[in-house]
CHARMM-style PDB file with segment names, atoms N, HN, CA, C and O in Angstrom:
ATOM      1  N   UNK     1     -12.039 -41.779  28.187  1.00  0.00      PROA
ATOM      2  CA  UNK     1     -11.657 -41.270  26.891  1.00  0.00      PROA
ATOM      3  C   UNK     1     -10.167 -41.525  26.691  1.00  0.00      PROA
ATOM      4  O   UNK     1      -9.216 -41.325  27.447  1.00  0.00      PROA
ATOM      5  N   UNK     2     -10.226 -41.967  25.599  1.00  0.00      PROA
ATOM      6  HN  UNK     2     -10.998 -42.130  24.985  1.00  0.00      PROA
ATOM      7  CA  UNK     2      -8.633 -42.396  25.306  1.00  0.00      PROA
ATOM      8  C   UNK     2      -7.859 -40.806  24.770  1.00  0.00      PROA
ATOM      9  O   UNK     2      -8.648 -39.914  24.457  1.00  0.00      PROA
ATOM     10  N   UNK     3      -6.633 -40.565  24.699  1.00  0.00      PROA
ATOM     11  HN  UNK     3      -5.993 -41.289  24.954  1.00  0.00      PROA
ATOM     12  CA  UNK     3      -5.906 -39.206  24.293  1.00  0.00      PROA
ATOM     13  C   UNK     3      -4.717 -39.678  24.206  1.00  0.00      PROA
ATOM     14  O   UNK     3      -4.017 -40.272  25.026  1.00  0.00      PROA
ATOM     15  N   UNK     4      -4.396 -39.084  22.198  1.00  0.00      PROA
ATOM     16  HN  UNK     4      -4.965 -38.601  21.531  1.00  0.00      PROA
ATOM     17  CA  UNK     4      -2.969 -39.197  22.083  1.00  0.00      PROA
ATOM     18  C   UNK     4      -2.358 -37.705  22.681  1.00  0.00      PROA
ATOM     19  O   UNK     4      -2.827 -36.567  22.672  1.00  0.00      PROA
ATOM     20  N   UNK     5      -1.139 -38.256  23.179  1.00  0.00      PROA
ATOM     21  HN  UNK     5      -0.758 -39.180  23.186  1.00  0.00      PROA
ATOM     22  CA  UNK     5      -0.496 -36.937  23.530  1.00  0.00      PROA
ATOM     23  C   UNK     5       0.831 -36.922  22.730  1.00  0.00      PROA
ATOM     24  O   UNK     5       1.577 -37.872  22.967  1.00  0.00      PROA
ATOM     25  N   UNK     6       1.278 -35.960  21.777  1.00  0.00      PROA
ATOM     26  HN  UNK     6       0.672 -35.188  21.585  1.00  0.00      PROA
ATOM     27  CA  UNK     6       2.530 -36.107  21.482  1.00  0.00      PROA
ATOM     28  C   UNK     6       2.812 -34.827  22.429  1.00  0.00      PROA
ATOM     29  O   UNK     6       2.047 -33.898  22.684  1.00  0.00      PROA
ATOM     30  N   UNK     7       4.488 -35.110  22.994  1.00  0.00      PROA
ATOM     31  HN  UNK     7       5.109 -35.865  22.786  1.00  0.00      PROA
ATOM     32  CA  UNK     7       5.519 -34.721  23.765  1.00  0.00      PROA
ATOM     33  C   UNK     7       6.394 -34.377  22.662  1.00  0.00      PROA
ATOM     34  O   UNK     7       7.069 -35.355  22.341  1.00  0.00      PROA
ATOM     35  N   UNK     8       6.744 -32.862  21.633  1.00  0.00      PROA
ATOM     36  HN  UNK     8       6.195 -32.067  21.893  1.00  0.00      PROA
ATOM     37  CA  UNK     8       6.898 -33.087  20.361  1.00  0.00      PROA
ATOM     38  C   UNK     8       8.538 -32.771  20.812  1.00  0.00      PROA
ATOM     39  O   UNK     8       9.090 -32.175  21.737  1.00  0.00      PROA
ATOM     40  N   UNK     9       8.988 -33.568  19.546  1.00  0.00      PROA
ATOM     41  HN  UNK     9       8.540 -34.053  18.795  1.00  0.00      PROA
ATOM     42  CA  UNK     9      10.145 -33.995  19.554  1.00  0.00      PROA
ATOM     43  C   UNK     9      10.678 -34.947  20.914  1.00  0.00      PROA
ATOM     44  O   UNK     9      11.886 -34.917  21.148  1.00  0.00      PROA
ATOM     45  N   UNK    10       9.991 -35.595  21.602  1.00  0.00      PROA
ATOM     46  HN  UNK    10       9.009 -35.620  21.411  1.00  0.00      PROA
ATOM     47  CA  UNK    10      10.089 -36.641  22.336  1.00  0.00      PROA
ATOM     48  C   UNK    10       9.255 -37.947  22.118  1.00  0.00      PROA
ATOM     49  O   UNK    10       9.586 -38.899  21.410  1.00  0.00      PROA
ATOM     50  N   UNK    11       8.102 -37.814  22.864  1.00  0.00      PROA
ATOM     51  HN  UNK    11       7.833 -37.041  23.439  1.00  0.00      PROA
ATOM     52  CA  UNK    11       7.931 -39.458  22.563  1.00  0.00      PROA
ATOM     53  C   UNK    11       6.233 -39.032  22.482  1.00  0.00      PROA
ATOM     54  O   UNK    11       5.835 -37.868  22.500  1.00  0.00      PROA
ATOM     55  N   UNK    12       5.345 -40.250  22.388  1.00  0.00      PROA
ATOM     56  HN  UNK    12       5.669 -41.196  22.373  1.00  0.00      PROA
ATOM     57  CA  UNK    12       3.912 -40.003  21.950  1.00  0.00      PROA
ATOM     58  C   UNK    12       3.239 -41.026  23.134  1.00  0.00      PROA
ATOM     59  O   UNK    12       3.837 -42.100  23.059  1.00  0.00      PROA
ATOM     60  N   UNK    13       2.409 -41.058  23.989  1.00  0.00      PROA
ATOM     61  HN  UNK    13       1.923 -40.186  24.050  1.00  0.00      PROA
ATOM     62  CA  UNK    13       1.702 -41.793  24.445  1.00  0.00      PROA
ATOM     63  C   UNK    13      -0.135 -41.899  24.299  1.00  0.00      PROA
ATOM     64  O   UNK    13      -0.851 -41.056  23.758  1.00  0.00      PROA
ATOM     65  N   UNK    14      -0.577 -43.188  24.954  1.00  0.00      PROA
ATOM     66  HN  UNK    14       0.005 -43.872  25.394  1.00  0.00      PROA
ATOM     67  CA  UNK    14      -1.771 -42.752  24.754  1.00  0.00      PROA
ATOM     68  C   UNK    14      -2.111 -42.793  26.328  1.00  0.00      PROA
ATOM     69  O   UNK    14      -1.398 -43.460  27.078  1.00  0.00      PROA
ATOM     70  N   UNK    15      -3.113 -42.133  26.768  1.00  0.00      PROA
ATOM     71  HN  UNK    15      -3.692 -41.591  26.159  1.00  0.00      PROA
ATOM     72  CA  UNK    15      -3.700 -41.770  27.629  1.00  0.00      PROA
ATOM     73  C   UNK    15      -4.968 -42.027  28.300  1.00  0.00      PROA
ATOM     74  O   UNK    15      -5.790 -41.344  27.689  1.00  0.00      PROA
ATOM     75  N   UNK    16      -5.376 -42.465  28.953  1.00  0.00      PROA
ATOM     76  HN  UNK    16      -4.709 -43.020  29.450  1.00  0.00      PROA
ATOM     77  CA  UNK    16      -6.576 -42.716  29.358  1.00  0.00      PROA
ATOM     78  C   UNK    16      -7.371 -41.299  30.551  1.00  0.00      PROA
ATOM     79  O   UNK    16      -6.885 -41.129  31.669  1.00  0.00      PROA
ATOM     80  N   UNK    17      -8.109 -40.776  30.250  1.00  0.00      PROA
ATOM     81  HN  UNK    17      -8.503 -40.914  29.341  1.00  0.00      PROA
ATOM     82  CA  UNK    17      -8.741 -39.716  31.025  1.00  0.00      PROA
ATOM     83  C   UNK    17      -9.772 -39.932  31.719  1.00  0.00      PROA
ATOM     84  O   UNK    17     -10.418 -40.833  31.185  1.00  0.00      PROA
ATOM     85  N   UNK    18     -10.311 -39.517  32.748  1.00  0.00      PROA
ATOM     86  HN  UNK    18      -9.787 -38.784  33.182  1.00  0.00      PROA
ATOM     87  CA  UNK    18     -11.762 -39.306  32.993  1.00  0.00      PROA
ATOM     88  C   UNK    18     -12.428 -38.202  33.013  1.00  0.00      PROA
ATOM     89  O   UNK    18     -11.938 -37.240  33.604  1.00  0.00      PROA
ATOM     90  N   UNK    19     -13.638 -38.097  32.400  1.00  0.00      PROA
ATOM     91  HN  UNK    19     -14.036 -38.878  31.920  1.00  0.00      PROA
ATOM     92  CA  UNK    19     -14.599 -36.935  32.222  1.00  0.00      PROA
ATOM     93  C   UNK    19     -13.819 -35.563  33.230  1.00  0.00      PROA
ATOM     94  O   UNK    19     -13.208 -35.699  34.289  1.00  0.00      PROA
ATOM     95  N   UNK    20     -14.083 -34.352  32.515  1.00  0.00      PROA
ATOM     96  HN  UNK    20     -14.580 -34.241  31.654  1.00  0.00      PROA
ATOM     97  CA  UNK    20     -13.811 -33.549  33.224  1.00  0.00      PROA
ATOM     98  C   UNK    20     -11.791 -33.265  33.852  1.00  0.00      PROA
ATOM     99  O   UNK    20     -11.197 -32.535  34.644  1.00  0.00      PROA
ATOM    100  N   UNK    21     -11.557 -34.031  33.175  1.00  0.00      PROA
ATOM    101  HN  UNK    21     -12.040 -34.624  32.531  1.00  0.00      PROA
ATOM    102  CA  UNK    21      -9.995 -33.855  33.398  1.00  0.00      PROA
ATOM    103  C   UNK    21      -9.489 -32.612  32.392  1.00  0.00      PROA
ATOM    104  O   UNK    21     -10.193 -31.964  31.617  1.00  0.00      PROA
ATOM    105  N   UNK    22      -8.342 -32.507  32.591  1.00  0.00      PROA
ATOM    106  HN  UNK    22      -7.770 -33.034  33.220  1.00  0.00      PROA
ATOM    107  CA  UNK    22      -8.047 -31.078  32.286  1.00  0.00      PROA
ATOM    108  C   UNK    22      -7.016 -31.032  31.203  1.00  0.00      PROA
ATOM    109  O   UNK    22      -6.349 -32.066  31.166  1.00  0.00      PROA
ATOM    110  N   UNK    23      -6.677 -30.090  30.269  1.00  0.00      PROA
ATOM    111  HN  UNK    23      -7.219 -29.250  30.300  1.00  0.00      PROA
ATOM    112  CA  UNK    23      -5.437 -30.652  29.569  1.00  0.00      PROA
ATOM    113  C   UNK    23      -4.173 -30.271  30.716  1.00  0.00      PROA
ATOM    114  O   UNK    23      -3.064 -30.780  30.550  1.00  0.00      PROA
ATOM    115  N   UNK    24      -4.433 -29.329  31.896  1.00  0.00      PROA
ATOM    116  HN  UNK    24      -5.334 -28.916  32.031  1.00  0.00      PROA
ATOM    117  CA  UNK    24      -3.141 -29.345  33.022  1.00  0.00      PROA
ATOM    118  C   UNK    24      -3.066 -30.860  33.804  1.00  0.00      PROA
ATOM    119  O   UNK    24      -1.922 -31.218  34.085  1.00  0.00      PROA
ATOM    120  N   UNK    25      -4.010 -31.650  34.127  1.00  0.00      PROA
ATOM    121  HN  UNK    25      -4.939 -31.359  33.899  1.00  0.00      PROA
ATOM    122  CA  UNK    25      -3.820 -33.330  34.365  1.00  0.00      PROA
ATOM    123  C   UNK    25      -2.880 -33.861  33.129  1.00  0.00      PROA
ATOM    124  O   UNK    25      -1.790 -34.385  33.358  1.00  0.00      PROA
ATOM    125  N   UNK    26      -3.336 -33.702  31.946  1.00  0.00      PROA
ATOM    126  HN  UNK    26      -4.222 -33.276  31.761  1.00  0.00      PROA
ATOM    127  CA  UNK    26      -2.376 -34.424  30.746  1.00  0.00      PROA
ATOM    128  C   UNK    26      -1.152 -34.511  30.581  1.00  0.00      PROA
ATOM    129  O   UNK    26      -0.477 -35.486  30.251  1.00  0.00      PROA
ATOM    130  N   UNK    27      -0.620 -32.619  31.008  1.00  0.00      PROA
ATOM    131  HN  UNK    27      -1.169 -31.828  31.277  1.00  0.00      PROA
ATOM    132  CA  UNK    27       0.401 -32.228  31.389  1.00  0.00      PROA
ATOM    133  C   UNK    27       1.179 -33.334  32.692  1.00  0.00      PROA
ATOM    134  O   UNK    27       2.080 -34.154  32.517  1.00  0.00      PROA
ATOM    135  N   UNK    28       0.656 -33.085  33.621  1.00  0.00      PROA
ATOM    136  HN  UNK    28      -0.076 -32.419  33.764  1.00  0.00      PROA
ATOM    137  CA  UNK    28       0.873 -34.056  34.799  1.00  0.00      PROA
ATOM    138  C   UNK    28       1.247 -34.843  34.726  1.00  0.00      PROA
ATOM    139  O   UNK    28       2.314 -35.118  35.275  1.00  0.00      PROA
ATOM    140  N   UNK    29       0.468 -35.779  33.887  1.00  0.00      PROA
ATOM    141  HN  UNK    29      -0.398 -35.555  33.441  1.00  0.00      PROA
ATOM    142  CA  UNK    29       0.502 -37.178  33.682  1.00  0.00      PROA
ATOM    143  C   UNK    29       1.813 -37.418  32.335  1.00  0.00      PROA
ATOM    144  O   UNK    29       1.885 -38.508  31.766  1.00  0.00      PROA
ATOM    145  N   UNK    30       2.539 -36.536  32.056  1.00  0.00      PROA
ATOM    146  HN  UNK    30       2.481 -35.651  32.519  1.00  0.00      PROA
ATOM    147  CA  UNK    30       3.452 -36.433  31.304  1.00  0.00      PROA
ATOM    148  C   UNK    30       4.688 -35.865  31.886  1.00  0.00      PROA
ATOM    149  O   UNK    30       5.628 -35.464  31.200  1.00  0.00      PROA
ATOM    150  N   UNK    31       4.656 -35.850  32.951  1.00  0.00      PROA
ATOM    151  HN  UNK    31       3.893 -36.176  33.508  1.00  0.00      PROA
ATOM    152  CA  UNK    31       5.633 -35.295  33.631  1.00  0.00      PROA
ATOM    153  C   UNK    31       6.218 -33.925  33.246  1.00  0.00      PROA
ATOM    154  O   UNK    31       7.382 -33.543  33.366  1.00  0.00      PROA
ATOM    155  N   UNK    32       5.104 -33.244  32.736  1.00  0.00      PROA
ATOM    156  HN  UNK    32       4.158 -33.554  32.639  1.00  0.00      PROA
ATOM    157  CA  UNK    32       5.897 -31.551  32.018  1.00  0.00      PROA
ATOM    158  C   UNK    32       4.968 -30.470  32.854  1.00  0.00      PROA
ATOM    159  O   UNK    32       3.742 -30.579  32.834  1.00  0.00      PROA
ATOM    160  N   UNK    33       5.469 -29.674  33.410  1.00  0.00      PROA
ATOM    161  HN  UNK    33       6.465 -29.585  33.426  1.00  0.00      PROA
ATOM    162  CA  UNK    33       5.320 -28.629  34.304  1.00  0.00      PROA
ATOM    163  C   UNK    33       3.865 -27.270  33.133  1.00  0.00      PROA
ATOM    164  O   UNK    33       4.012 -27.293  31.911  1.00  0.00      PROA
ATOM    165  N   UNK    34       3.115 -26.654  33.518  1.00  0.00      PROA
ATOM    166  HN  UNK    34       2.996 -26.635  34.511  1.00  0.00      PROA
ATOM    167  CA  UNK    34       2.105 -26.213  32.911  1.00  0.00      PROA
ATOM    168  C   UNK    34       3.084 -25.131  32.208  1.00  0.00      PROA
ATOM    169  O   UNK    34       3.070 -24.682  31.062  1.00  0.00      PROA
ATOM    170  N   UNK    35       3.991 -24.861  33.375  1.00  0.00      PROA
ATOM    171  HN  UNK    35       4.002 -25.226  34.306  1.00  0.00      PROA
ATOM    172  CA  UNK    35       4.938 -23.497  33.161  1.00  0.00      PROA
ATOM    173  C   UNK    35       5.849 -23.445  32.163  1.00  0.00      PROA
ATOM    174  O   UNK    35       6.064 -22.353  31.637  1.00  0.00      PROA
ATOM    175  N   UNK    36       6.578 -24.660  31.705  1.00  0.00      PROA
ATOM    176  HN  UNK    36       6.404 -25.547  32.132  1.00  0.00      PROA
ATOM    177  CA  UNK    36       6.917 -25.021  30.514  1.00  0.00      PROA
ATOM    178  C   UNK    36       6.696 -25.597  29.188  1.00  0.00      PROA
ATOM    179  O   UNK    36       7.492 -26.099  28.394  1.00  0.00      PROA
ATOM    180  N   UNK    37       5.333 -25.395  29.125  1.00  0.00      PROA
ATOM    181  HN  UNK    37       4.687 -24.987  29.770  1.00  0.00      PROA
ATOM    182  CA  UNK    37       4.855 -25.923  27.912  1.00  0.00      PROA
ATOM    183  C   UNK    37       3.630 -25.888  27.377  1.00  0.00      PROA
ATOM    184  O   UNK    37       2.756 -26.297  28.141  1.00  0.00      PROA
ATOM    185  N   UNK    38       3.182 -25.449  26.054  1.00  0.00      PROA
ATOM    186  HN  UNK    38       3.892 -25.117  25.433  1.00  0.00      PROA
ATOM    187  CA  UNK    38       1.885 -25.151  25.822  1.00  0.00      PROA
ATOM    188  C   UNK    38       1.185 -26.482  25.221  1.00  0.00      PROA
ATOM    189  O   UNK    38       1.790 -27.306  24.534  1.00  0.00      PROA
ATOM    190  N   UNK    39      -0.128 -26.565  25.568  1.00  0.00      PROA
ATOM    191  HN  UNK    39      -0.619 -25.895  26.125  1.00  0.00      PROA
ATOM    192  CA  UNK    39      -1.065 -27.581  25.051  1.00  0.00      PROA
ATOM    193  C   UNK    39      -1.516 -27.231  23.172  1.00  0.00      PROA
ATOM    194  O   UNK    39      -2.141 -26.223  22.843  1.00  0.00      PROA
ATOM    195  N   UNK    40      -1.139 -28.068  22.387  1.00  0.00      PROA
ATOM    196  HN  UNK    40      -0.632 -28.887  22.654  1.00  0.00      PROA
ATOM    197  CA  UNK    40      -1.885 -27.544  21.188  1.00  0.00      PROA
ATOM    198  C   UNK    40      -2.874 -28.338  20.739  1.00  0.00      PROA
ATOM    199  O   UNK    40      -2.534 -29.516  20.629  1.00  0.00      PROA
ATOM    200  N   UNK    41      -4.331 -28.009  20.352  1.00  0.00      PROA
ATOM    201  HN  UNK    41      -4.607 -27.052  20.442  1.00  0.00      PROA
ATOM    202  CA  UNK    41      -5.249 -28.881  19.752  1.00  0.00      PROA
ATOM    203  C   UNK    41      -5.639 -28.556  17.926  1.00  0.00      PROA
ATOM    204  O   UNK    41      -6.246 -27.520  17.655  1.00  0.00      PROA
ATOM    205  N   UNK    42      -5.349 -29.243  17.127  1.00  0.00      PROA
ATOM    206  HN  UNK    42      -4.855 -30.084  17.347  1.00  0.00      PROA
ATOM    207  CA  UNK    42      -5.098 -28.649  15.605  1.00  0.00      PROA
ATOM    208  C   UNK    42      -4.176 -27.912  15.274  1.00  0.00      PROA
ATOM    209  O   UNK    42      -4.047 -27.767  14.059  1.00  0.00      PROA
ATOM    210  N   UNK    43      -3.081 -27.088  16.290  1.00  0.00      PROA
ATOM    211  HN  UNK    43      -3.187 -27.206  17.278  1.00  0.00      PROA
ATOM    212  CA  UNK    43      -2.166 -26.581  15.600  1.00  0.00      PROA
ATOM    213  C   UNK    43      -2.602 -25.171  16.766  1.00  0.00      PROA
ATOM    214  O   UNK    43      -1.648 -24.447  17.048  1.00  0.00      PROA
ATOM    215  N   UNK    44      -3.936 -24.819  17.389  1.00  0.00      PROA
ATOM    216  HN  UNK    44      -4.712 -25.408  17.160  1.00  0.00      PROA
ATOM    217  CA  UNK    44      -3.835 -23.909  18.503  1.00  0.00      PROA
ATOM    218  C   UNK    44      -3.859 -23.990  19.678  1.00  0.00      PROA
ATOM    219  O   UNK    44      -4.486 -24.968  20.084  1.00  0.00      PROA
ATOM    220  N   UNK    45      -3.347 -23.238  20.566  1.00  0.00      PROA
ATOM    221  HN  UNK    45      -2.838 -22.444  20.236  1.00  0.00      PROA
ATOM    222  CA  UNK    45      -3.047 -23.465  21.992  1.00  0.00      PROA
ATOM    223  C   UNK    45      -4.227 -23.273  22.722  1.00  0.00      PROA
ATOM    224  O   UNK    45      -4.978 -22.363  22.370  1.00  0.00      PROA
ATOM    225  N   UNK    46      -4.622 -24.240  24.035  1.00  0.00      PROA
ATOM    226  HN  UNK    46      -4.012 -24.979  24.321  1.00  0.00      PROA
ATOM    227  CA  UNK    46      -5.826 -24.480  24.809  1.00  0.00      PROA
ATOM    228  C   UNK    46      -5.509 -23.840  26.082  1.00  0.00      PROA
ATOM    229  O   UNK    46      -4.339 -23.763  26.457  1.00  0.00      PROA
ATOM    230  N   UNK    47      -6.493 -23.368  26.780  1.00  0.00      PROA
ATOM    231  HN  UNK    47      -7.443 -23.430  26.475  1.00  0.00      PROA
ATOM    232  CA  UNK    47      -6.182 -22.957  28.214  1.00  0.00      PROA
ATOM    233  C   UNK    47      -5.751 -24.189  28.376  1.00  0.00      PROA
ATOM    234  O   UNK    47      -6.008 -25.130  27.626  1.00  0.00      PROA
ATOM    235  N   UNK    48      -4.757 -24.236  29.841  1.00  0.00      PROA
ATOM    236  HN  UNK    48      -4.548 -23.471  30.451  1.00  0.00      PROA
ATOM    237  CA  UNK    48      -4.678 -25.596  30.633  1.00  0.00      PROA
ATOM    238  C   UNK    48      -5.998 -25.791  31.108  1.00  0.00      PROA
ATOM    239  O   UNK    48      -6.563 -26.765  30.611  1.00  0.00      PROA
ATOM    240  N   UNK    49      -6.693 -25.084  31.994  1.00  0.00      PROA
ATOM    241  HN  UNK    49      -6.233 -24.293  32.397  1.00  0.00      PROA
ATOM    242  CA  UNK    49      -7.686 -25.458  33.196  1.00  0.00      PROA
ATOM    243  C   UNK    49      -8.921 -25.811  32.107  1.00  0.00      PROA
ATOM    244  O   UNK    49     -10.015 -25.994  32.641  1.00  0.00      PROA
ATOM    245  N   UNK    50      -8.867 -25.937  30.530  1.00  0.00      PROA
ATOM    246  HN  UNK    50      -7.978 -25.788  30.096  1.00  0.00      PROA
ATOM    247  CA  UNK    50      -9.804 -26.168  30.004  1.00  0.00      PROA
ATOM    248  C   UNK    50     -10.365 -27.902  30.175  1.00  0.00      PROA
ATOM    249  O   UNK    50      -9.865 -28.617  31.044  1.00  0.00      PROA
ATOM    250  N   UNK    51     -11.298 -28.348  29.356  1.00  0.00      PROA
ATOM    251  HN  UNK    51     -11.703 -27.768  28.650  1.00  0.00      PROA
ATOM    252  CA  UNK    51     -11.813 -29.696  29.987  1.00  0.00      PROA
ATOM    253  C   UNK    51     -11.048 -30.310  28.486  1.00  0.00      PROA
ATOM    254  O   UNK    51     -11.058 -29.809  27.362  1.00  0.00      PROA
ATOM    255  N   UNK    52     -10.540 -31.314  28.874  1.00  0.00      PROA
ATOM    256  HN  UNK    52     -10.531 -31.721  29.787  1.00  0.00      PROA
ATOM    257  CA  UNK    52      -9.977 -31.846  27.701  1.00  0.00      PROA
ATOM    258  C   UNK    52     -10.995 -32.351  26.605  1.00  0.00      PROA
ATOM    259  O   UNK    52     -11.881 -32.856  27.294  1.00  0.00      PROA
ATOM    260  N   UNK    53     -11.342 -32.488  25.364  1.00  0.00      PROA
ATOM    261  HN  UNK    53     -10.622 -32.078  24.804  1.00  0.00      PROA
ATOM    262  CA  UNK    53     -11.829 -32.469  24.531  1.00  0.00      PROA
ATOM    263  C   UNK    53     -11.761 -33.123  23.258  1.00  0.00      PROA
ATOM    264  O   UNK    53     -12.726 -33.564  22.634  1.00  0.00      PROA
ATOM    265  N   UNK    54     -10.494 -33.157  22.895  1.00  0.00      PROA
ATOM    266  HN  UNK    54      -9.710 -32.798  23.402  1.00  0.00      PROA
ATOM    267  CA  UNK    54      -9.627 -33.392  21.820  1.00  0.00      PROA
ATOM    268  C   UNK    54      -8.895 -34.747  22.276  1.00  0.00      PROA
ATOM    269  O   UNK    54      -8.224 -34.980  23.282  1.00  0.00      PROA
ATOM    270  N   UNK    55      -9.353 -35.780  20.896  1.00  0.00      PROA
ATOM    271  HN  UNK    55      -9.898 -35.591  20.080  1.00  0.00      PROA
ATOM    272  CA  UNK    55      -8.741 -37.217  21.037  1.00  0.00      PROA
ATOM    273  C   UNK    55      -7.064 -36.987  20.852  1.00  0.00      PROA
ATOM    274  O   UNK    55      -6.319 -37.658  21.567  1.00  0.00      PROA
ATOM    275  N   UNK    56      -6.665 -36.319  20.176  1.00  0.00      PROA
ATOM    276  HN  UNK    56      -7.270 -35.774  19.596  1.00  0.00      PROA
ATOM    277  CA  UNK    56      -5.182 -36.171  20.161  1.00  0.00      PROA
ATOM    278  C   UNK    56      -4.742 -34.219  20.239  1.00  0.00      PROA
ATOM    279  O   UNK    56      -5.096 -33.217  19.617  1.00  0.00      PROA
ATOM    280  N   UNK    57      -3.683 -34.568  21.521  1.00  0.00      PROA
ATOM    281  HN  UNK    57      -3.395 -35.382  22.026  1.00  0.00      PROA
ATOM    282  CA  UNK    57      -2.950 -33.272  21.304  1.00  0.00      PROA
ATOM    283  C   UNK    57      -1.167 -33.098  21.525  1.00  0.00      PROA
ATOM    284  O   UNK    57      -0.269 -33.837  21.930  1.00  0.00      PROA
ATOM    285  N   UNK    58      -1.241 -31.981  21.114  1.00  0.00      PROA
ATOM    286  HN  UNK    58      -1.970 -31.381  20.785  1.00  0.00      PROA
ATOM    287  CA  UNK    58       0.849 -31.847  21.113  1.00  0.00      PROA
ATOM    288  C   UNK    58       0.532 -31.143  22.159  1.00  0.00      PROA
ATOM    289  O   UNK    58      -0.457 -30.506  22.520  1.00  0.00      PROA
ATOM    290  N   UNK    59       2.166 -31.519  22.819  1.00  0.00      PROA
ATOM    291  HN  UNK    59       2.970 -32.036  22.526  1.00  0.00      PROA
ATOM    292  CA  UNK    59       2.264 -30.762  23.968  1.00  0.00      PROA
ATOM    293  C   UNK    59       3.885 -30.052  23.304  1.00  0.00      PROA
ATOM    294  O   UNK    59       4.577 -30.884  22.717  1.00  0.00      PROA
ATOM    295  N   UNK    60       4.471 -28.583  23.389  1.00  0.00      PROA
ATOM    296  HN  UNK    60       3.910 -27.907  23.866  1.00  0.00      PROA
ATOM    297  CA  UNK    60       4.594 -27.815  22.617  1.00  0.00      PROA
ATOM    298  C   UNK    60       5.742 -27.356  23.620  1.00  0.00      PROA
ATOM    299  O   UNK    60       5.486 -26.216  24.007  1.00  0.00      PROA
ATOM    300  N   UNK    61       7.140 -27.943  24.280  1.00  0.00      PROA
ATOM    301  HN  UNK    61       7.347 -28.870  23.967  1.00  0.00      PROA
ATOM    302  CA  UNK    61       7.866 -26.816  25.085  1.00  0.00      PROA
ATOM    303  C   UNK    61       8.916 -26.200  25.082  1.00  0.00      PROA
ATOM    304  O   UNK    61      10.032 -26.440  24.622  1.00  0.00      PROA
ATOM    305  N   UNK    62       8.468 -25.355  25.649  1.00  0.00      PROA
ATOM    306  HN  UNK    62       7.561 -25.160  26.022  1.00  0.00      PROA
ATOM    307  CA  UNK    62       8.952 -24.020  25.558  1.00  0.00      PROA
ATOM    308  C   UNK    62       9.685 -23.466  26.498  1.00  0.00      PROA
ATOM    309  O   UNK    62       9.604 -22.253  26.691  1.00  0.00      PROA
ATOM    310  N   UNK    63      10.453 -24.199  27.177  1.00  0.00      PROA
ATOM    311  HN  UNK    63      10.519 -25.184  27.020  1.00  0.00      PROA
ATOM    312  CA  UNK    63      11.449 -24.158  27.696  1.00  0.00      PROA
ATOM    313  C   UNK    63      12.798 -25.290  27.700  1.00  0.00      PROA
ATOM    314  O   UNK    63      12.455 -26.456  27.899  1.00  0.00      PROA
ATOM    315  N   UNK    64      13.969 -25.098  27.542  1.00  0.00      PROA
ATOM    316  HN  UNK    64      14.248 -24.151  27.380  1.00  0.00      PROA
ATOM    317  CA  UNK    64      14.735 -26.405  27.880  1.00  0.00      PROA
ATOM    318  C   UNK    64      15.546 -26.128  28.167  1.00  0.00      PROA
ATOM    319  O   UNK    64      15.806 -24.957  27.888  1.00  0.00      PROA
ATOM    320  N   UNK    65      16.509 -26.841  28.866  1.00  0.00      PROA
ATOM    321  HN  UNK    65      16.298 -27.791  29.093  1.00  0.00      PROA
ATOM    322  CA  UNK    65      17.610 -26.279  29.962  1.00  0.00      PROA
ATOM    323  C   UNK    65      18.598 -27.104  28.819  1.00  0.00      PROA
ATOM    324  O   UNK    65      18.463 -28.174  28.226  1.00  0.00      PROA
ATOM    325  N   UNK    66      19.605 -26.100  28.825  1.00  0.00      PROA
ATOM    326  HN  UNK    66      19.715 -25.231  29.307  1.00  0.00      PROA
ATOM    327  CA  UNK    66      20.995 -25.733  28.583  1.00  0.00      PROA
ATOM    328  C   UNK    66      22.003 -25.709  28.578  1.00  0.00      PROA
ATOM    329  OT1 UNK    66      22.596 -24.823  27.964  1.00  0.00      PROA
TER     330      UNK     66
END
């Protein structure tokens, strides 16, 4: 399954997944920590450990150093 990920206000990639991957792999694979940043699908936030689902999502963070 292909997945856009926007990294918002950074950059957008696309993604390649396999079944059963997680939106916390997406995270991963984006180099952003689960702890700093929320997954959004339409505009609401997903568990991480959920099964990814959604052809495009923002990744949303919520932390940045200073």
């Amino acid at each position: 399954m292909h997945v856009m990920v926007e990294v918002v206000g950074e950059d957008t990639r696309e993604l390649d997944v396999e079944s059963g991957a997680t939106y916390a792999d997406l995270l991963a694979a984006c180099d952003v920590s689960p702890h700093e940043a929320s997954v959004l699908v339409d505009g609401q936030p997903v568990p991480e450990d959920g099964e990814v689902s959604a052809e495009r999502v923002e990744v949303l963070r919520v932390v940045k150093g200073g």
